[in-house]
C-alpha positions in Angstrom: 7.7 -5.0 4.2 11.3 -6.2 4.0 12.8 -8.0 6.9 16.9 -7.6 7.5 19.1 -10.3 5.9 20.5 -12.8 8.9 23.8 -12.7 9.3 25.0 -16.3 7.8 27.7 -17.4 10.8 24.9 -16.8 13.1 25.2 -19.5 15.6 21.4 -20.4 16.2 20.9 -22.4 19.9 21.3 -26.0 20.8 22.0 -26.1 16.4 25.1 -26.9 14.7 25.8 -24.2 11.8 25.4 -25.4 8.3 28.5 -25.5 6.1 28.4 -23.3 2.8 29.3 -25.4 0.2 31.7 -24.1 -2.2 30.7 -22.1 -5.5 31.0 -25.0 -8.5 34.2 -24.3 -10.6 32.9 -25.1 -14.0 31.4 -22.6 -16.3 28.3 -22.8 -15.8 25.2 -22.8 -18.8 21.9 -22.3 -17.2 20.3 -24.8 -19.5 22.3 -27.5 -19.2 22.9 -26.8 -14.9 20.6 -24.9 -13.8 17.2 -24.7 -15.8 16.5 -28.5 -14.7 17.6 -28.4 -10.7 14.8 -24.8 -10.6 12.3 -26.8 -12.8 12.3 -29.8 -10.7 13.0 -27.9 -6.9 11.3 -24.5 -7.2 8.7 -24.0 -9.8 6.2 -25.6 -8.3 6.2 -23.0 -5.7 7.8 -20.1 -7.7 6.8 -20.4 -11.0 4.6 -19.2 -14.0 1.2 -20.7 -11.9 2.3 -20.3 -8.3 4.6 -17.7 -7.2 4.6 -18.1 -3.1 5.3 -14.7 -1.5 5.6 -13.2 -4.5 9.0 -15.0 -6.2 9.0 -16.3 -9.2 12.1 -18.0 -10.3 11.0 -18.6 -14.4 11.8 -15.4 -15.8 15.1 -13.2 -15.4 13.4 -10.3 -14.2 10.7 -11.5 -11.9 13.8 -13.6 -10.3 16.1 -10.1 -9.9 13.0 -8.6 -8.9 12.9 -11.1 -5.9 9.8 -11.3 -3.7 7.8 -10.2 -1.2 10.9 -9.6 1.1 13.2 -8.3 -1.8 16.1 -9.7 -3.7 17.0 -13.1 -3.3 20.0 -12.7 -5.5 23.1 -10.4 -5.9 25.3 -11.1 -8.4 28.3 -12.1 -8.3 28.0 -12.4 -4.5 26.4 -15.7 -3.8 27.4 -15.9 -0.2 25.5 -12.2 0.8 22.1 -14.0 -1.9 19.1 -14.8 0.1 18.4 -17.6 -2.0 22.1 -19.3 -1.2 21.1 -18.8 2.5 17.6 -20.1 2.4 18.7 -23.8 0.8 21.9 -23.7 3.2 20.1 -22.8 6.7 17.2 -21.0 6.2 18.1 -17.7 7.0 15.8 -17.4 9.9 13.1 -19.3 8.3 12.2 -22.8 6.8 15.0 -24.1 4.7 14.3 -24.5 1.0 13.2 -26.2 -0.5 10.0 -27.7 1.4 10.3 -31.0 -0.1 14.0 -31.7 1.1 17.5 -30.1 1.3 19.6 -29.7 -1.5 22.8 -31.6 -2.0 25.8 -29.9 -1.1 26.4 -30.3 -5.6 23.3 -28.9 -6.7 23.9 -25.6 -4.0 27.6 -25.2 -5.1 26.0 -25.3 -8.9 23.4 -22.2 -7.4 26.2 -20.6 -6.2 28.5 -20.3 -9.6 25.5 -19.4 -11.5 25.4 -16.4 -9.0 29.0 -15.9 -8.9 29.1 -15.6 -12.6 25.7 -13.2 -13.2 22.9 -14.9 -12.9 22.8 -16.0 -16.6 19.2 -17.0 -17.6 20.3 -17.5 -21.8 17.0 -15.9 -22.3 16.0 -12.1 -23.5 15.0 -9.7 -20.6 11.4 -8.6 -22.1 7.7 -7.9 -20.8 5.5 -10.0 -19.8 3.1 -12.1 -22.4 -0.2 -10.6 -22.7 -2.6 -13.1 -20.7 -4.8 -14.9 -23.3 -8.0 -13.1 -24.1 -10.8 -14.3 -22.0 -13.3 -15.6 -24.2 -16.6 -12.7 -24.5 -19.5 -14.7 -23.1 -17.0 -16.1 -20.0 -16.3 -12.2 -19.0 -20.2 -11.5 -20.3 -21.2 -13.9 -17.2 -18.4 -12.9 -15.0 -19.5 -9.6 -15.3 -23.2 -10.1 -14.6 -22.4 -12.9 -11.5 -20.0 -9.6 -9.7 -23.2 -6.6 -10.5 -25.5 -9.4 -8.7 -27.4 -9.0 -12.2 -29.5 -12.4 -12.1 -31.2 -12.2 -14.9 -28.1 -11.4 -16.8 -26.8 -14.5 -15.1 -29.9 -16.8 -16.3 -29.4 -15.6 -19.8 -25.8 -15.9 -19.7 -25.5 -19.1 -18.4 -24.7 -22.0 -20.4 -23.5 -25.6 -19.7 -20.5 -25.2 -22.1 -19.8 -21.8 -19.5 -20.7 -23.1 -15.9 -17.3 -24.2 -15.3 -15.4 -22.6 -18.0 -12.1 -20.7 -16.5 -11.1 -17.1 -16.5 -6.9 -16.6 -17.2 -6.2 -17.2 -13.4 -8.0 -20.1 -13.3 -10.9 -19.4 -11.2 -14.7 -20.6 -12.7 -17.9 -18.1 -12.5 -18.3 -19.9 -9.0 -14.9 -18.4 -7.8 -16.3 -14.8 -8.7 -19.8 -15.9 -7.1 -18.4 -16.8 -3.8 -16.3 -13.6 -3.6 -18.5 -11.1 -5.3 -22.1 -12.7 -6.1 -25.1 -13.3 -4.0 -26.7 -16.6 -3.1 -29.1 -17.1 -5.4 -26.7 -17.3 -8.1 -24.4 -19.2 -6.4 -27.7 -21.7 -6.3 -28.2 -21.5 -10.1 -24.8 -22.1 -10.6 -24.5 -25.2 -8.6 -27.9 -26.6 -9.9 -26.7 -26.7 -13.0 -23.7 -28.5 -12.4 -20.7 -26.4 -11.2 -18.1 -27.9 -9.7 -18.0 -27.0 -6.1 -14.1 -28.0 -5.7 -12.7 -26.2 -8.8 -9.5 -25.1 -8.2 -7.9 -22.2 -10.0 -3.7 -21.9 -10.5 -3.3 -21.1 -6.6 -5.4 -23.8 -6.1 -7.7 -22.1 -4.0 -11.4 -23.3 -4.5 -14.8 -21.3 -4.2 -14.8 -21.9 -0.7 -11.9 -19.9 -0.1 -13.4 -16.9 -1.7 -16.7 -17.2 0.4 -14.9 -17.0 3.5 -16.1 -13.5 4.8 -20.0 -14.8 4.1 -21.2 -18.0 6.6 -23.8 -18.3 4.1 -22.2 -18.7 1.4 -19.9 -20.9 3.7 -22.2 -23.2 4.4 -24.1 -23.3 1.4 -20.9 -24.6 -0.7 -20.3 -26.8 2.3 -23.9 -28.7 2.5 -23.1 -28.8 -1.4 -19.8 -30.9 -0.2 -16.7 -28.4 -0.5 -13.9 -29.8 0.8 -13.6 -28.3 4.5 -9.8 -28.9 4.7 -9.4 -27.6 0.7 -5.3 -26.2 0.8 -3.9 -23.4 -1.4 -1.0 -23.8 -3.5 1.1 -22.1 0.0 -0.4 -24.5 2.0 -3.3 -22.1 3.7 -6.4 -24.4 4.6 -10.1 -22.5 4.9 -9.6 -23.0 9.0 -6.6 -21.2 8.7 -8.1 -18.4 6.5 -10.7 -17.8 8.9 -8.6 -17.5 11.9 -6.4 -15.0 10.1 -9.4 -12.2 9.0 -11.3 -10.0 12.2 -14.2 -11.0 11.7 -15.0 -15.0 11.6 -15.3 -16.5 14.7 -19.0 -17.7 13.3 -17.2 -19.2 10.2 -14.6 -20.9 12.0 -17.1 -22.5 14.5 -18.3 -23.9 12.0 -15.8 -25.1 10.2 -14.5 -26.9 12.9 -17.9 -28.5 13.9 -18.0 -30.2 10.2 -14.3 -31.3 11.1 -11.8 -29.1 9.6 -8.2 -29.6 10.9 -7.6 -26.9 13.5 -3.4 -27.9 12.7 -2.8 -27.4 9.3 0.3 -25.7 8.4 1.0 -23.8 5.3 4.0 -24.2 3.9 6.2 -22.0 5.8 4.9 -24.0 9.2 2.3 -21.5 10.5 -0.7 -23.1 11.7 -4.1 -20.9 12.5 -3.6 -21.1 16.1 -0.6 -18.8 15.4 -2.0 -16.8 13.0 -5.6 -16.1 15.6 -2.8 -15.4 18.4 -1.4 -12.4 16.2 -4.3 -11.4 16.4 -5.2 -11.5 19.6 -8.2 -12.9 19.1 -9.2 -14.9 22.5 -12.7 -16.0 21.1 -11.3 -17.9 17.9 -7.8 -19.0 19.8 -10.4 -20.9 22.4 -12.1 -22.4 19.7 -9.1 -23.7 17.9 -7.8 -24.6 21.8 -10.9 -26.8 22.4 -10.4 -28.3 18.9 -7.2 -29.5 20.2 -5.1 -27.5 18.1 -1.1 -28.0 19.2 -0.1 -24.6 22.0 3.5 -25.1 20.9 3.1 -25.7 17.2 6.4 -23.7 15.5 6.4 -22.1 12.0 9.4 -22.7 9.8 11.0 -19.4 11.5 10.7 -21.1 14.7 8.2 -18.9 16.0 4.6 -20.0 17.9 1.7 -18.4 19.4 2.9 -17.5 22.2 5.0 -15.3 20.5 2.9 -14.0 18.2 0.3 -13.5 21.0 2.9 -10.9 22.6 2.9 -8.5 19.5 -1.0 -8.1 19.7 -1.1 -5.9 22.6 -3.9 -8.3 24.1 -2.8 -9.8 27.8 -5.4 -12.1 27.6 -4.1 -13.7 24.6 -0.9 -14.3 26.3 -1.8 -15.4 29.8 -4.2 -18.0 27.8 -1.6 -19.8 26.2 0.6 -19.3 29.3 -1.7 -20.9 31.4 -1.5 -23.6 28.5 1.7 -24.8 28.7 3.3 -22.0 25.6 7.3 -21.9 26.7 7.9 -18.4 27.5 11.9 -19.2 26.7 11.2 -20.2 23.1 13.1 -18.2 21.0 12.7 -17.8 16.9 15.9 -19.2 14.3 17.2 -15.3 15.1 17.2 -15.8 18.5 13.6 -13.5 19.5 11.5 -14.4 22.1 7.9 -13.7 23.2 9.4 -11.0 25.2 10.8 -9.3 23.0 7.8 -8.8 20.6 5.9 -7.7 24.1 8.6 -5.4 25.0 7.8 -3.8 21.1 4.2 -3.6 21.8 4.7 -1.8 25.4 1.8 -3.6 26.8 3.0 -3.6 30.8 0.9 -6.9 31.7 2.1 -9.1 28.7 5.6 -8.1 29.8 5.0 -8.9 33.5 3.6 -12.4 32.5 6.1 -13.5 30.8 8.5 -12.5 33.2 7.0 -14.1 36.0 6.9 -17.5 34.2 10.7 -17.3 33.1 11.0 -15.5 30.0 14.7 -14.6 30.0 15.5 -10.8 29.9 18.7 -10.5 28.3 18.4 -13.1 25.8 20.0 -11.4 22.7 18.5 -11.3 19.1 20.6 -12.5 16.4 21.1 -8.6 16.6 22.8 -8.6 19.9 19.0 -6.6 20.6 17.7 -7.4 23.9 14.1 -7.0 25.1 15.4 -4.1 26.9 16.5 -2.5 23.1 13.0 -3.1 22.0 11.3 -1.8 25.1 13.5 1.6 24.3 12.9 1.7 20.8 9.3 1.4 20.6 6.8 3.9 19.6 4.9 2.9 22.8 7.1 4.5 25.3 6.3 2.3 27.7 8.3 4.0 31.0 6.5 0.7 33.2 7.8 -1.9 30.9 11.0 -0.4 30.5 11.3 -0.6 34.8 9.8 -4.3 35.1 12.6 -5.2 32.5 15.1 -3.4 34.4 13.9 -4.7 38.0 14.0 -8.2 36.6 17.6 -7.9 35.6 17.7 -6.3 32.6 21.5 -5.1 31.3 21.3 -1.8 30.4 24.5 -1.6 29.1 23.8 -4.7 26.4 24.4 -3.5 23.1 24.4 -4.2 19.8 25.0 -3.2 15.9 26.2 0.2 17.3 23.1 0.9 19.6 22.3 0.4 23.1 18.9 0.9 25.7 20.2 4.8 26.0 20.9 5.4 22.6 17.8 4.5 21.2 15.6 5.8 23.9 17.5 9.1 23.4 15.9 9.3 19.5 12.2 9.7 21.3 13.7 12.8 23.4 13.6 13.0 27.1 11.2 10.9 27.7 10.4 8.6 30.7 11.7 5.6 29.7 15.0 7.5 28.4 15.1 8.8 32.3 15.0 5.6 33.4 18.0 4.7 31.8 19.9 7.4 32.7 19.7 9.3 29.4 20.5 12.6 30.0 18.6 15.7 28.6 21.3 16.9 26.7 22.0 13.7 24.9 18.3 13.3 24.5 18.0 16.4 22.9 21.0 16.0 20.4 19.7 12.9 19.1 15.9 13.4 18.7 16.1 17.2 17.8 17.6 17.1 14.3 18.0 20.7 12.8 17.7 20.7 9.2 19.6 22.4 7.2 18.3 26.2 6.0 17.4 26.9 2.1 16.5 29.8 0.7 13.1 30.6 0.6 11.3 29.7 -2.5 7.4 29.9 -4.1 5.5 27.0 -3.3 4.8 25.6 -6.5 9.0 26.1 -7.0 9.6 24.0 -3.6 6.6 21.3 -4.5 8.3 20.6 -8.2 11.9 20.5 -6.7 10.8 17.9 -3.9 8.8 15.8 -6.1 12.0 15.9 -9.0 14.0 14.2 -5.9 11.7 12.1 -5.0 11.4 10.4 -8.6 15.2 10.4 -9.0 14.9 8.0 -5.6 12.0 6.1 -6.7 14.3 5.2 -9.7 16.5 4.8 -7.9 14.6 2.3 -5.2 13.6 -0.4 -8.0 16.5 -0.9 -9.4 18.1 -1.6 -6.1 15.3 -3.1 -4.4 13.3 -4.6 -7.0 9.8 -4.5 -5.8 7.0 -1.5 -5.5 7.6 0.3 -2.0 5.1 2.3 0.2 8.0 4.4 0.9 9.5 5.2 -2.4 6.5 4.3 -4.9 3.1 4.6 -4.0 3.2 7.6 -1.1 5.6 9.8 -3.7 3.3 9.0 -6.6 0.4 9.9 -4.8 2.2 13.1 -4.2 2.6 13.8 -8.0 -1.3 12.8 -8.5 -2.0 15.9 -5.6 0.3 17.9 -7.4 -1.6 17.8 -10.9 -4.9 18.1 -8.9 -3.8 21.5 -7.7 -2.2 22.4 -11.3 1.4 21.9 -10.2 3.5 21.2 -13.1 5.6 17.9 -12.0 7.9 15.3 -13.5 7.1 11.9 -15.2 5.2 9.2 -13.5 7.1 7.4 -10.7 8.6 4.3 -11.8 6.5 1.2 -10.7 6.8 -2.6 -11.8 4.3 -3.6 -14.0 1.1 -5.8 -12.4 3.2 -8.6 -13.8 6.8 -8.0 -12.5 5.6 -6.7 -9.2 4.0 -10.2 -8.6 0.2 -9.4 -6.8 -2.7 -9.8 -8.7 -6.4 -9.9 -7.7 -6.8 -13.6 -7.9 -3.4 -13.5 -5.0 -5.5 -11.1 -3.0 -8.2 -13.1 -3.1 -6.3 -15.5 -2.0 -5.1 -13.3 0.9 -1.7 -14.0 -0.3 0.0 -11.1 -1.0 -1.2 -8.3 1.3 -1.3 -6.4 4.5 -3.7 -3.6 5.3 -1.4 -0.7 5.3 0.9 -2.1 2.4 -1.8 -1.9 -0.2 -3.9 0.3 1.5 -1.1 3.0 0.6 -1.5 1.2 -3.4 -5.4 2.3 -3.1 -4.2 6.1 -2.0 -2.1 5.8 -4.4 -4.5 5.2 -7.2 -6.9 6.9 -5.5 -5.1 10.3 -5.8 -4.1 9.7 -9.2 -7.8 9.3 -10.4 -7.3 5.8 -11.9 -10.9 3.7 -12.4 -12.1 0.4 -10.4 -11.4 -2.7 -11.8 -10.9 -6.3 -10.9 -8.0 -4.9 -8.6 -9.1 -3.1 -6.4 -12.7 -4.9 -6.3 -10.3 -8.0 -4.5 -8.5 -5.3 -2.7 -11.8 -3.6 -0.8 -13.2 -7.7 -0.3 -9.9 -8.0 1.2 -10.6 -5.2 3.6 -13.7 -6.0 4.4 -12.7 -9.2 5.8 -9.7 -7.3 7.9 -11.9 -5.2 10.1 -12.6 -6.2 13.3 -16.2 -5.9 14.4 -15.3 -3.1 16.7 -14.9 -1.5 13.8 -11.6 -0.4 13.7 -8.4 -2.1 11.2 -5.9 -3.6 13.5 -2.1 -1.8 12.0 1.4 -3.5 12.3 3.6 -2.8 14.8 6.5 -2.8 13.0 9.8 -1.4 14.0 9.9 0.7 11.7 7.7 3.7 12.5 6.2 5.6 11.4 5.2 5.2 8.0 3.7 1.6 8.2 3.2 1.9 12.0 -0.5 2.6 14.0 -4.0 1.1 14.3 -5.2 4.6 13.2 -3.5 4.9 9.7 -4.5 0.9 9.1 -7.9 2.4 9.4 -7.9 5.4 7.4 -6.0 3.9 4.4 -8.8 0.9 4.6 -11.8 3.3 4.9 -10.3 5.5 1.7 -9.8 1.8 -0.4 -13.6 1.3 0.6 -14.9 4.8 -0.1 -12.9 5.0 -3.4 -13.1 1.7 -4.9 -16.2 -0.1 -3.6 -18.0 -1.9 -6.9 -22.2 -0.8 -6.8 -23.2 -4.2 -5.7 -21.4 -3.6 -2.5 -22.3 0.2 -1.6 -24.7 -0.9 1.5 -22.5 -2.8 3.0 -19.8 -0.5 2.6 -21.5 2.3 4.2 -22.3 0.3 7.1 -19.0 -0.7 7.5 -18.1 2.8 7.6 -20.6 3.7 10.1 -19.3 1.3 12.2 -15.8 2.8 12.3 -16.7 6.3 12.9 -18.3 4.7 15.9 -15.1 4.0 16.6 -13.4 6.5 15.5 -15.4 9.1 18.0 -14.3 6.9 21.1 -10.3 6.7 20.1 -7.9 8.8 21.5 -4.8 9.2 19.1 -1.5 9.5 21.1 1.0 11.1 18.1 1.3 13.5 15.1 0.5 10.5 13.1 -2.4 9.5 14.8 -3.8 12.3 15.2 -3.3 13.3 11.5 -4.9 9.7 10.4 -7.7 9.9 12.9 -9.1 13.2 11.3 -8.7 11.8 7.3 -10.2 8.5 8.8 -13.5 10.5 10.3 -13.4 12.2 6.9 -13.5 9.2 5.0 -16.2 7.1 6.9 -18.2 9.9 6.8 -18.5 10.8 10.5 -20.2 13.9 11.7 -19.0 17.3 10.8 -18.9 18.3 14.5 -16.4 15.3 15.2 -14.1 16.1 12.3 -13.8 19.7 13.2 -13.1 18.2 16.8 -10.4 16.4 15.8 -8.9 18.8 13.4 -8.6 21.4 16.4 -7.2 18.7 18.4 -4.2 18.7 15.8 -3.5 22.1 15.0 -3.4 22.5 19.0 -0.2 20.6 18.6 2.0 22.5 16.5 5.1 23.7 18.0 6.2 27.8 17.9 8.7 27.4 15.6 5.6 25.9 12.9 6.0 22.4 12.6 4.9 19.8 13.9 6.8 16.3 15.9 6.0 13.0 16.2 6.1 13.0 19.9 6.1 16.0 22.6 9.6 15.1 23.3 11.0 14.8 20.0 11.9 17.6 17.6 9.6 19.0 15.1 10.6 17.6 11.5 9.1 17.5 8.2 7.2 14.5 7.8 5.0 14.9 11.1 4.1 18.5 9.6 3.5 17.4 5.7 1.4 14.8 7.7 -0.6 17.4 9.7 -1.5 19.8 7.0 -2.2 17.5 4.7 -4.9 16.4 7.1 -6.1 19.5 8.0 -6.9 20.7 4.4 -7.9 17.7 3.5 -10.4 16.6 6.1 -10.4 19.4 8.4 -11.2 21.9 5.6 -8.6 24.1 6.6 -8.2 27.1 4.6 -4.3 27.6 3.1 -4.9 31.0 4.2 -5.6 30.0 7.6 -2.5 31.4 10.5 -1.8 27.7 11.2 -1.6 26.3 7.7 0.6 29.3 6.2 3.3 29.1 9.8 3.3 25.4 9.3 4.3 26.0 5.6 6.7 28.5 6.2 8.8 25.9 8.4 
């Protein structure tokens, strides 16, 4: 997901603005300028080994690529460049480079190089092939992953125990991850080394970390407890970031891991746990004297992060801590606005009673107001405690205000209490699309997907990076197509494994990922038939650690709805990765995994389109009962409007994507028939 650019002139509180320092006015050759300032201030981090969220600054066309965020550099226009604002201010964030500021030279020399192209003096070309593993390393690798231990004995060798695969990692890397205990034993007994670090620097231990056996095992063996990744992400702070350790971190602490250590953008677990709204592992990091106020290198803290997990308790624990409600981030947002985005009436109320300010103004000019109005949660009492407190609804800002973006949801409560009327509501959340002629459905399908490649195309070159958006979800459209003998176009463009920057030791690493981000790249895959392999083996250990034990996969609630919005499409995009892609020596697990989410899944009670159409494919995939599927799926054709579609929200207009969404569902998991009433009047809109 890519966050907005700040705005550079941005005057950030009680801070004096940094000055731009003028683009050199030399000609400038990358070898002689530029080549030794990057080698000696930003490969360490963003280089051929290491590439922290996902930049690599090496290679032309991993550096136009950008990262996980998008570009970092525009040609010719080093002013608007990401990277010129991240060594000047830090653009919201920590300023790079970690180490130390640059001189006001070396930036102006970054900024000419810009200005005149980006010039690398190097051939744009593909990626070297990795050197070839050697056979009887991937022979053992392969045995120590299928929990073959016999295959293991034989295999084993002193010349092999702590031989390296390309990424660095040793068989005890794949062991810890993948293995079971007794090889893990055998491995150690004869002389692995417990602390091996591979190119992220991330050690066995750091792969064991959804398994307290396997914890404590590699602990009593002496693994370093406070072991730190190339990004600066300890194994305390691993465990307070997955849903499903408080047992692991316990006892982490108890051997005396720092409950403080920051990576290297500043966030410390006690933020990361606080995200999550975990109460249980936030005490234990409280009692182990971990710092309330700690601020990541965005200035955000747990407080703030607290507010966006919809969980009170998380909030009114570090309130009654000592957590500043008026803290605001480098773009000026406050716990109260990430409450007011989560529409959860008590954290709002809490914050307000202890001072949080309700007009402070986002970098944006967006209030907590705005973000109470905008938010998928429609949360009329948040809106009114805002609004009693003193609230402005007249604030505005980048063209919107409180009435203006209620007035996109329809005529709903909070729009009313705003004054929105039903007219204006209606004009802005009923969009009428405009008529075509009617056309076979086959003819429709090619002609949509035919646009949608011409954008995907589009999207990288622009963009630089694989989107959920513009890659996987319209690829995964082409892979339906063929399934139903569609004719469509060529693939969908995607950067290669190596361009786009993610690879399985990265996820491993829990560096590169967020549940719905690649849980789209599994449907993707999924629906385009292409085989298990080391990928998306890391991808479903990833997942595994990410659910919590209720069962359920906690989405983002990012503004930004409603593709990558919802705890309900976190979960079915996880349970398909796990269904799909879960290697044989991880089956049992699996399945109880999945039983424990249709549990859940039986208990919920989806509030939109999207929900609702995620809730029945997620009881399809973890292989709930028929009875409950067939529930569900009546539950969501009993929402289509009369004209055939289908809308996000009762007060919004019907529109394409909610009914693509619902049908979709309802063939796919609901079994409906395409001759059924409902399916053909939802196709005909």
């Amino acid at each position: 997901m890519r966050f907005p650019l700040s705005v550079l002139t941005l005057c950030l509180p009680l801070a004096a603005q940094p000055t731009l320092p003028p683009a050199a006015t030399v000609k400038i050759d990358f070898e002689k300028h530029v080549l030794p300032l990057l080698s000696q201030k930003c490969h360490s981090c963003h280089g051929a080994d290491v590439q922290q969220v996902g930049l690599r600054l090496d290679k032309r066309q991993n550096a136009m690529r950008g990262g996980d965020y998008g570009p970092v550099m525009i040609p010719g226009k080093s002013a608007e460049s990401k990277l010129i604002k991240r060594v000047v201010s830090g653009d919201g964030g920590m300023q790079m480079p970690p180490s130390g500021p640059l001189t006001p030279e070396e930036i102006s020399i970054l900024r000419a190089w810009i200005d005149q192209g980006v010039d690398f003096q190097m051939d744009i070309k593909d990626e070297a092939p990795p050197k070839p593993i050697d056979p009887k390393l991937a022979a053992l690798i392969n045995a120590i992953r299928a929990n073959d231990t016999r295959a293991v004995e034989k295999a084993l060798t002193p010349s092999l125990v702590n031989a390296a695969d390309p990424s660095g990692s040793t068989p005890l890397h794949h062991a810890a991850g993948f293995g079971n205990l007794v090889i893990m034993k055998a491995l150690l007994a004869n002389g692995a080394a417990v602390n091996a670090k591979n190119r992220r620097a991330s050690t066995p231990l750091h792969w064991a970390i959804l398994d307290e056996a396997k914890v404590r095992l590699l602990l009593d063996a002496g693994a370093d407890k406070n072991a730190r990744q190339a990004d600066g992400r300890s194994l305390v702070y691993q465990s307070a970031s997955i849903a499903n350790s408080t047992s692991i971190l316990r006892l982490l602490l108890e051997k005396g891991a720092d409950p403080n250590a920051p990576t290297a953008n500043g966030q410390t677990p006690l933020i990361n746990a606080s995200g999550r709204g975990d109460v249980d592992a936030m005490r234990l990091l409280i009692d182990a004297k971990a710092n309330v106020n700690a601020k990541s290198g965005t200035g955000g803290d747990a407080l703030m992060a607290a507010a966006n997990s919809r969980n009170p308790r998380a909030v009114a624990l570090l309130l009654d801590l000592g957590a500043d409600p008026k803290a605001a981030t480098k773009k000026n947002e406050s716990a109260l606005h990430n409450a007011a985005t989560a529409g959860v009436t008590e954290s709002v109320q809490l914050l307000l009673a202890k001072g949080a300010n309700p007009n402070l103004a986002d970098d944006r000019g967006y209030t907590p107001l705005m973000y109470a109005a905008a938010s998928e949660a429609m949360n009329a009492a948040s809106v009114k405690l805002l609004l009693d407190r003193g609230a402005d609804p007249n604030c505005a800002g980048e063209g919107e205000t409180p009435r203006s973006l209620a007035a996109k949801r329809g005529h709903t409560e909070v729009a009313k209490l705003l004054g929105v009327s039903a007219v204006d509501a209606n004009t802005s959340s009923h969009v009428v699309a405009p008529k075509a002629a009617r056309r076979a459905v086959p003819v429709a399908v090619q002609q949509a997907l035919s646009l949608l490649e011409k954008q995907s195309n589009t999207f990288i070159r622009t963009a630089g990076c694989n989107s959920c958006h513009a890659q996987d979800l319209p690829s995964a459209a082409l892979g339906l197509a063929r399934l139903h003998g569609i004719p469509t176009p060529r693939e969908i463009p995607q950067l290669s494994p190596a361009m786009n920057g993610v690879t399985p030791d990265r996820i491993m690493d829990m560096g590169a990922v967020g549940v719905a981000s690649i849980g789209w790249e599994m449907f993707d895959r999924g629906l385009n038939r292409q085989p298990a392999d080391d990928y998306t083996a890391a991808t479903v250990h990833y997942m595994k650690l990410m659910q919590d034990p209720a069962g359920f996969w906690k989405g983002v609630d990012g503004r930004r709805p409603p593709m990558n919005a919802g705890t309900m499409q976190a979960t079915a995009l996880a349970l398909y990765t796990l269904k799909t892609f879960t290697p044989s020596a991880g089956k049992a697990d699996t399945a109880a995994r999945l039983a424990r989410a249709a549990a859940w899944l039986q208990k919920a009670t989806p509030q939109t389109t999207q929900d609702r159409a995620f809730h029945l494919l997620a009881l399809q995939y973890s292989d709930a009962s028929r009875d409950a599927i067939s529930s569900a799926a009546a539950a969501l054709a009993a929402t289509q409007r009369p004209e055939g579609g289908w809308s996000q929200h009762p007060a919004m207009g019907v529109d394409a994507y909610a009914t693509g969404q619902a049908l979709y569902a309802l063939q796919a998991a609901g079994k409906m028939p395409v001759s059924a009433p409902v399916y053909k009047k939802g196709v005909d809109f």
